[in-house]
C-alpha positions in Angstrom: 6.3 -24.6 -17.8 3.0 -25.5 -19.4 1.3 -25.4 -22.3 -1.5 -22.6 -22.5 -4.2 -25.1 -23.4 -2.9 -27.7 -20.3 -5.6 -25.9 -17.8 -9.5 -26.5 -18.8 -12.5 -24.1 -16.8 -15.5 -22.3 -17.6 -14.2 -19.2 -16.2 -16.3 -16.5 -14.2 -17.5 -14.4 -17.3 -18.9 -18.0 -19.4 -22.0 -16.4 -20.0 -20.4 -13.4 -21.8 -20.3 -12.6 -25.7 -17.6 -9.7 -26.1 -17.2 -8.2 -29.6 -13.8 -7.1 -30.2 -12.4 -4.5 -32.7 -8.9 -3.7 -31.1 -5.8 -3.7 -32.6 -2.4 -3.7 -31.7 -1.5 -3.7 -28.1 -4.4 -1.8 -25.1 -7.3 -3.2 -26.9 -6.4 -6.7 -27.6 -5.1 -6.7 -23.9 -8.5 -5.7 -22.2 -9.9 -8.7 -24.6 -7.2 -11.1 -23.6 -8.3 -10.3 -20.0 -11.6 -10.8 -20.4 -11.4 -14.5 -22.2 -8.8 -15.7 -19.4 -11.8 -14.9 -17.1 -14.1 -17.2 -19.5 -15.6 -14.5 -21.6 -16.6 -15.8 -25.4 -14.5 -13.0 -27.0 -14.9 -12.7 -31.0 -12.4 -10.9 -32.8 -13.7 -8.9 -35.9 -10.9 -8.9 -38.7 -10.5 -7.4 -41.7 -10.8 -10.3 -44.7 -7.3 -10.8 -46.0 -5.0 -9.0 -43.6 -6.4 -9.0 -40.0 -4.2 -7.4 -36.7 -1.3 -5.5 -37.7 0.5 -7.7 -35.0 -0.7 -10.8 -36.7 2.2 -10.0 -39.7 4.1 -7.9 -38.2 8.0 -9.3 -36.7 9.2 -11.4 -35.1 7.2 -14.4 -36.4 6.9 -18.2 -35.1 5.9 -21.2 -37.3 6.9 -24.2 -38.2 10.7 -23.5 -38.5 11.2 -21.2 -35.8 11.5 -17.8 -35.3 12.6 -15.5 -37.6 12.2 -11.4 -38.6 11.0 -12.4 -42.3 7.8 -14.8 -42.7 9.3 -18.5 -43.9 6.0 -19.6 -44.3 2.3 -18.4 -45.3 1.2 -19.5 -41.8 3.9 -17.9 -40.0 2.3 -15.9 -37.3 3.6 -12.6 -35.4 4.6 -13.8 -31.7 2.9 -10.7 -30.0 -0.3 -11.7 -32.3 -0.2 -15.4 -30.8 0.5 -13.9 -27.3 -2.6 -11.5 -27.3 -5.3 -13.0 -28.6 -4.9 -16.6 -26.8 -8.7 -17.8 -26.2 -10.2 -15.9 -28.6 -12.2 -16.8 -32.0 -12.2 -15.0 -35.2 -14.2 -14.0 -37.9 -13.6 -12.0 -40.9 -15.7 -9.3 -42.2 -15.8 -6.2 -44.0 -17.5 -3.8 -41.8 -16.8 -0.6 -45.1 -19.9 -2.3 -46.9 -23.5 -2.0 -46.1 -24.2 -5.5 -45.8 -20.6 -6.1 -43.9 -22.1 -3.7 -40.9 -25.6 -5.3 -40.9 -24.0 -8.5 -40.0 -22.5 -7.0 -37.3 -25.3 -5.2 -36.1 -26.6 -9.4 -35.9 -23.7 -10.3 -33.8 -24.6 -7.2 -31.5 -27.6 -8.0 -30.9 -26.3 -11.0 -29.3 -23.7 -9.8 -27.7 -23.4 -8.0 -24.0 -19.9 -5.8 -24.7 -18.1 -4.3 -27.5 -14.2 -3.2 -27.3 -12.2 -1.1 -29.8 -9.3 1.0 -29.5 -10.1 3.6 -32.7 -8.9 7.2 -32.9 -12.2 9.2 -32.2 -14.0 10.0 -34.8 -13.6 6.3 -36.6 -16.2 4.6 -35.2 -18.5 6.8 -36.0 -17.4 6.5 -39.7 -18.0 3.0 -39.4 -21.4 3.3 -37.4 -20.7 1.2 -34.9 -20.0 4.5 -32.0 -22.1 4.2 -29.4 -24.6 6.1 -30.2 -25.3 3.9 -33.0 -25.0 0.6 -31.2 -27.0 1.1 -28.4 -30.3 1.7 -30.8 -29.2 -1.9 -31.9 -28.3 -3.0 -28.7 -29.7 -1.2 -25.8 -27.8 -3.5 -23.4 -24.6 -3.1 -24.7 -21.6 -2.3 -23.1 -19.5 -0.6 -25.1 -15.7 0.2 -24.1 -13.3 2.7 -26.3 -9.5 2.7 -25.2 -7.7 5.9 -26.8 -5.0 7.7 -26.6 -6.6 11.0 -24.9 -10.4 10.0 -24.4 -13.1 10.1 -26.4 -13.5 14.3 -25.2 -10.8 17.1 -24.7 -9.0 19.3 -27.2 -6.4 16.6 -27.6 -8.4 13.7 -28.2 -8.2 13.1 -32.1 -4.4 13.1 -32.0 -2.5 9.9 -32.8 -0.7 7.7 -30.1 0.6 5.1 -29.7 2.7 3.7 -26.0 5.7 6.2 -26.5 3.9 9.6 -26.8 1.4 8.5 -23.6 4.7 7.5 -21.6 6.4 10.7 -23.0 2.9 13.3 -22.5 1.7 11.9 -19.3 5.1 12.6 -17.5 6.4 9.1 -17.3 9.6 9.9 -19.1 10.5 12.7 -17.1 10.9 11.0 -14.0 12.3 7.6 -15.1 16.1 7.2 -15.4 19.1 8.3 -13.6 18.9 12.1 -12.2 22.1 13.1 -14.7 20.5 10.9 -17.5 17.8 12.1 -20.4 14.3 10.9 -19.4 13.8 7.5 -20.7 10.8 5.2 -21.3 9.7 1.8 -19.6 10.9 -1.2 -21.0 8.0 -2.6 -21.5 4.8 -1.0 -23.3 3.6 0.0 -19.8 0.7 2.9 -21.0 -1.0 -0.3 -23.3 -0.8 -2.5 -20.6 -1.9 -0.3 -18.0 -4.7 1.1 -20.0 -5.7 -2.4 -21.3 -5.8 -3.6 -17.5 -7.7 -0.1 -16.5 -10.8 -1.2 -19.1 -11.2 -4.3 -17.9 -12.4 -3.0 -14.3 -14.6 -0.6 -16.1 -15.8 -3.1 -18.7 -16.8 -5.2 -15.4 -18.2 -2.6 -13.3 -20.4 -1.5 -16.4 -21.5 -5.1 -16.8 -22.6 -5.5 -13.5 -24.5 -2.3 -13.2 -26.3 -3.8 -16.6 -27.5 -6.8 -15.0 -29.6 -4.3 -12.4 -30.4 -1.9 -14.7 -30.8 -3.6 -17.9 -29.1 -0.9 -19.5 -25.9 -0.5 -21.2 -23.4 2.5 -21.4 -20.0 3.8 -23.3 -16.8 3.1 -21.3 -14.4 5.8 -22.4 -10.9 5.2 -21.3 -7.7 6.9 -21.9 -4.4 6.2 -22.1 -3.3 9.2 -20.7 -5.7 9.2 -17.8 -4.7 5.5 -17.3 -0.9 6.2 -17.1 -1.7 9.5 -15.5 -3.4 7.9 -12.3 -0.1 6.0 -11.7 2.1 9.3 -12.4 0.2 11.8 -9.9 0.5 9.0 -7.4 4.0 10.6 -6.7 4.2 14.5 -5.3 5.9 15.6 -8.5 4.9 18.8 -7.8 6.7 18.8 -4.3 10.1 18.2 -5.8 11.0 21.0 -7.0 10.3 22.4 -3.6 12.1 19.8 -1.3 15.3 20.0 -3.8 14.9 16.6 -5.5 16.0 15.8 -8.7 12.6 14.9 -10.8 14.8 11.2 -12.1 15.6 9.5 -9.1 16.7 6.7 -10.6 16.1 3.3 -9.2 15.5 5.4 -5.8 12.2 6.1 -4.3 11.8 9.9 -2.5 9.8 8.7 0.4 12.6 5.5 1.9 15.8 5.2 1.9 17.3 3.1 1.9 15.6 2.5 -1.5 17.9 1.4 -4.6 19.7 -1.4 -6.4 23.2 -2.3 -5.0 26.2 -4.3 -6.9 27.4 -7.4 -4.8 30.5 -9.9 -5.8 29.3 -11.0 -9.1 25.7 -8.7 -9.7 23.2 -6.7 -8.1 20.9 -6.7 -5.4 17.5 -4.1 -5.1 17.0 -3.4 -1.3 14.3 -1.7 0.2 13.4 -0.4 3.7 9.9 1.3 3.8 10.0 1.8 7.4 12.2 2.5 10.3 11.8 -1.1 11.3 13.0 -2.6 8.2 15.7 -0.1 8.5 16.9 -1.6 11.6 16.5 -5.1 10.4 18.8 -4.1 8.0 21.1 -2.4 10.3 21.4 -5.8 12.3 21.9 -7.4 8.8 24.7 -5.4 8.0 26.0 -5.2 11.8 25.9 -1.4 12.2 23.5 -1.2 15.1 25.8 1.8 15.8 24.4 3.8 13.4 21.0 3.1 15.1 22.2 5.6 17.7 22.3 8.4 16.0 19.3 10.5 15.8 20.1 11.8 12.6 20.2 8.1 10.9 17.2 7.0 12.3 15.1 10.1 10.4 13.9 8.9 6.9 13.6 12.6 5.8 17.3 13.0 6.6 18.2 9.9 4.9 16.1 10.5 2.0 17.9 14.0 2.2 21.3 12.4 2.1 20.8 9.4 -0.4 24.3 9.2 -1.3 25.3 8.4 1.9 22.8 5.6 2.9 23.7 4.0 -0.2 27.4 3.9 0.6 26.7 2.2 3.5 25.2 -0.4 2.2 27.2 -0.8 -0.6 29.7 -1.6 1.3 27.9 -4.6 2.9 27.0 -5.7 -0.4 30.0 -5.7 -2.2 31.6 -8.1 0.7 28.7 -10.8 -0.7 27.7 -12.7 -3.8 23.9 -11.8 -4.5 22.6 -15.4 -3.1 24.2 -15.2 -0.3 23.0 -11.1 0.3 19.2 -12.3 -1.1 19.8 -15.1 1.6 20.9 -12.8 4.3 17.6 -10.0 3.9 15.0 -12.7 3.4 16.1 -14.4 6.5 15.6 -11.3 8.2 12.2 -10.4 6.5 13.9 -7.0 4.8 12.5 -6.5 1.1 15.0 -7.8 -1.2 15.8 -9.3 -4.9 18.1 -10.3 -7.2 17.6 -8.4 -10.9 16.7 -11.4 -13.3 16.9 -10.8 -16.6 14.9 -13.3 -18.8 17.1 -16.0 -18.6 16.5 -16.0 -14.9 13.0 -16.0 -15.2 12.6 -18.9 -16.9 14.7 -20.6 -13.7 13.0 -19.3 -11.3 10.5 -21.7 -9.7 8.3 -19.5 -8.5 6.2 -18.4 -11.5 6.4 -21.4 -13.2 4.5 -22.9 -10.1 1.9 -20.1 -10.3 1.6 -21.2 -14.2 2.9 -17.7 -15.2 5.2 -19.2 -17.8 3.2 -20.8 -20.6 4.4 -22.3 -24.3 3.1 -20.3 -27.1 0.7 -22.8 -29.5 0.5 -22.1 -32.9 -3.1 -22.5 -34.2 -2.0 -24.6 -37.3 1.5 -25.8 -36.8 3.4 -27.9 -34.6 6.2 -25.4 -33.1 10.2 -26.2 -32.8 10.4 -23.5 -31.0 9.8 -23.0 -27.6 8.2 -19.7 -26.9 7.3 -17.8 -23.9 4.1 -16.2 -22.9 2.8 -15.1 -19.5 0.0 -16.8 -18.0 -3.5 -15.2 -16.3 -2.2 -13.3 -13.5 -5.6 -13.4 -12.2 -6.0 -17.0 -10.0 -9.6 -17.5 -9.3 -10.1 -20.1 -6.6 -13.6 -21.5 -7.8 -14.2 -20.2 -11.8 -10.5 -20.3 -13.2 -10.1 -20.5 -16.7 -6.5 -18.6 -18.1 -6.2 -18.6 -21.4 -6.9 -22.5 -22.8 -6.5 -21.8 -26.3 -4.0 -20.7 -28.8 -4.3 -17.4 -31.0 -6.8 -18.2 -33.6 -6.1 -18.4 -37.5 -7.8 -15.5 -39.4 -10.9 -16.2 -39.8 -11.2 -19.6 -38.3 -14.3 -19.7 -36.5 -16.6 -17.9 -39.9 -18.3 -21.4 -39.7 -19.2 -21.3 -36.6 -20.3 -17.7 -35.7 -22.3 -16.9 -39.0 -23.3 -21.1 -39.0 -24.2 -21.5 -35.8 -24.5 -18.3 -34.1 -25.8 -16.3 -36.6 -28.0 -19.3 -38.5 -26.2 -18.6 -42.2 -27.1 -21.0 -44.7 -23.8 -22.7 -45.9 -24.6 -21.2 -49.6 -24.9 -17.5 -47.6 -21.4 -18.1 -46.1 -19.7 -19.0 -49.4 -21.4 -16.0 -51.2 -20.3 -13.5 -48.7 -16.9 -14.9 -49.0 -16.7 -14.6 -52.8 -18.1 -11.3 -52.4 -15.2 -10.0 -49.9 -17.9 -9.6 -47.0 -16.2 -12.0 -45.0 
C-alpha cells in the first residue's frame, strides 16, 4: 500500500481551474476525478461548517476511528476520501459581497460543479444563466437527482431513491427475495463518473469554440443507461424471474458456486468457455448432447447447469477451483471480502490501495482509500494530496489568486464572508 501523496505529476488537466460546490457523494466524486487527472479543483465551503461529510461519522484523527468526534480536528473518513487533491476556501455565497467574490474566482476559472436541487442555484445566482454573463467560457456541470428539466426534477434524492426509481432494486437480489439495493452507493458513483466525460467533452469543444455551456446530468438518466442495458422488458415474455440473482439471463453457466471451505463466481459467456469448462470439470459427455450445448436451453434450465457444476465445486477448496479455471482461461474468482482485498497483490501493485492522510494530524490508524483508477501512461497524477482542512488555502486563493490585501482577508473573516 502507499501513501496518497507517495506519487508526484502534473496530471493531464494542469492547466484547469474547477470551481466546486458539491456536496456529499456525485458531486464531490466528478471533482475528485477531475484533480486525480491534475485539475486545480477549489472547493467552495460554507464558513464554519463546510461538507456535510466533513462531520458526519465515522471520523479519523489523531486517536483513531471512532463514531463520536474525540477531537476538534477529527475529520469524517468519507470527507478525507473524496476530496483528496483538492483546496478549500470558505465563503458565504448568501451575501452580496460573498457572491461577488465568487463571480472573481469565475472569471478565472474554466468549469464550475454543483450537485443542488434545481431551483437553488438560481437562488444563489450562480445558475448558468447567470454565470456565463460572468464567464462566457465557463463550463458549467449540475449533477441531480432527475435533471435540471422534467416534471420530476425538483424532487429530493439522494443514492437510495435513484437505485429504487430507476429500476435497480427491482432486479437485484435473489428471484424469491424483496428487491434490494447495491452495496455500495452505485447511482453517486455512477453519476459522478458520467459528469466527468461530459465535463471533458464540454471542455474540449470550448477550446474550439471558445464558448462554454451547462452540463446537465442526472442521476436517474446515469443509473438508467446501465439498467435498460438489460431487455427488462423481454422477461416477462421469455418467463424469467425479473431478480436473477447472481445469474445473468443471456449465459449460463453464470453464478456463484460454494466449494470446500467458500465460494467461487464462474462464468461462461460463450459456448467455447462452456466447453473449457466441460473439460475442467471432465464432462465432455455432456458436450454431446445437443440440448446442453444451446445457451437458450441452458439459460432456460438454470437450475440444472448449476447443479452440475456445483458438484465439481464442492469436490474443491476455492484455490485450488480458481487454480483449475484460470489454467484453463475460463472466467473465474474467489468472493473477497475486504479483508481479502487488502491481501490481494494485484491492486496494491496498480496503487489502488492508498493510506488515508489527515491534513493536520499524524494518523494511528491505518485507513483505506482507493487509488485513481484512471493510469495515464505520460500525464499521471492520482490524487497526491490529502483532504484539505476547511478553509485552508483562504490565503492563497483570495492572496494570491484573487490579489486580496492581507487587511481585506482579515476583514472578510471578521465579517463572516469567508
Amino acid at each position: 500500500m502507499t501513501t496518497s501523496g507517495s506519487k508526484a505529476g502534473y496530471g493531464a488537466l494542469k492547466d484547469v481551474r474547477v470551481i466546486d460546490v458539491t456536496r456529499f457523494y456525485s458531486g464531490p466524486f466528478s471533482t475528485l476525478m477531475l484533480a486525480g487527472f491534475g485539475a486545480e479543483v477549489i472547493r467552495i465551503d460554507e464558513p464554519g461548517r463546510g461538507d456535510p461529510t466533513m462531520t458526519g461519522p465515522p471520523f479519523l484523527g489523531k486517536d483513531g476511528v471512532s463514531l463520536k468526534r474525540q477531537n476538534d480536528s477529527d475529520l469524517g473518513i468519507a470527507y478525507l476520501k473524496r476530496c483528496r487533491g483538492k483546496k478549500s476556501i470558505t465563503l458565504n455565497m448568501r451575501t452580496p459581497e460573498g457572491i461577488e467574490i465568487y463571480r472573481e474566482l469565475l472569471r478565472q476559472s474554466e468549469i464550475l460543479v454543483e450537485n443542488l436541487r434545481p431551483g437553488a442555484a438560481e437562488r444563489l445566482g450562480i445558475d448558468y444563466e447567470s454565470n456565463r454573463s460572468v464567464n462566457p467560457k465557463i463550463v458549467h456541470c449540475a449533477l441531480t437527482g432527475y435533471g435540471s428539466t422534467g416534471e420530476d426534477r425538483k424532487l429530493k434524492a439522494y443514492d437510495l431513491m435513484i437505485q429504487a426509481g430507476a429500476g435497480l432494486m427491482s432486479i437485484t437480489g435473489a428471484p424469491d427475495n424483496p428487491p434490494s439495493k447495491a452495496g455500495t452507493a452505485l447511482a453517486d458513483g455512477i453519476t459522478g463518473a458520467f459528469a466527468v466525460s461530459g465535463i471533458l467533452a464540454a471542455l474540449l469543444e470550448q477550446r474550439s469554440s471558445g464558448q462554454g455551456q451547462f452540463v446537465d446530468v442526472s442521476m436517474a438518466d446515469c443509473l438508467l443507461a446501465l439498467v435498460l442495458d438489460e431487455p427488462l422488458d423481454c422477461y416477462e415474455r421469455l418467463d424469467l424471474a425479473p431478480r436473477q440473482g447472481n445469474r445473468i439471463m443471456r449465459f449460463s453457466p453464470f453464478n456463484t458456486y460454494p466449494t470446500r471451505d467458500g465460494t467461487v463466481a464462474i462464468g461462461a459467456a460463450t459456448n467455447e468457455d462452456w466447453l473449457a469448462l466441460l473439460r475442467v470439470m471432465n464432462r465432455m459427455d455432456l458436450a454431446q448432447n445437443e440440448k446442453f450445448m444451446s445457451t437458450g436451453w441452458r439459460v432456460t434450465n438454470n437450475a440444472q447447469i448449476d447443479a452440475i457444476v456445483t458438484e465439481w465445486t464442492l469436490g474443491l477448496s476455492t484455490a485450488e477451483a480458481i487454480d483449475a479455471l484460470n489454467k484453463n482461461e475460463i472466467a473465474a474468482s474467489p468472493i473477497r471480502n475486504f479483508a481479502d482485498i487488502v491481501a490481494w497483490k494485484h491492486p496494491r501493485s496498480r496503487d489502488m490501495l492508498q493510506l488515508l492522510q489527515h491534513p493536520t494530524e499524524e494518523l494511528t490508524d491505518e485507513i483505506i482509500g482507493a487509488g485513481f483508477p484512471i493510469k495515464m501512461g505520460r500525464t499521471h497524477k492520482g490524487y497526491t494530496e490529502p483532504a484539505p482542512a476547511l478553509g485552508q488555502n483562504n490565503a492563497e486563493i483570495y492572496g494570491e489568486l484573487l490579489g486580496f490585501s492581507e487587511q481585506r482577508i482579515a476583514s472578510l473573516k471578521d465579517r463572516e464572508i469567508i
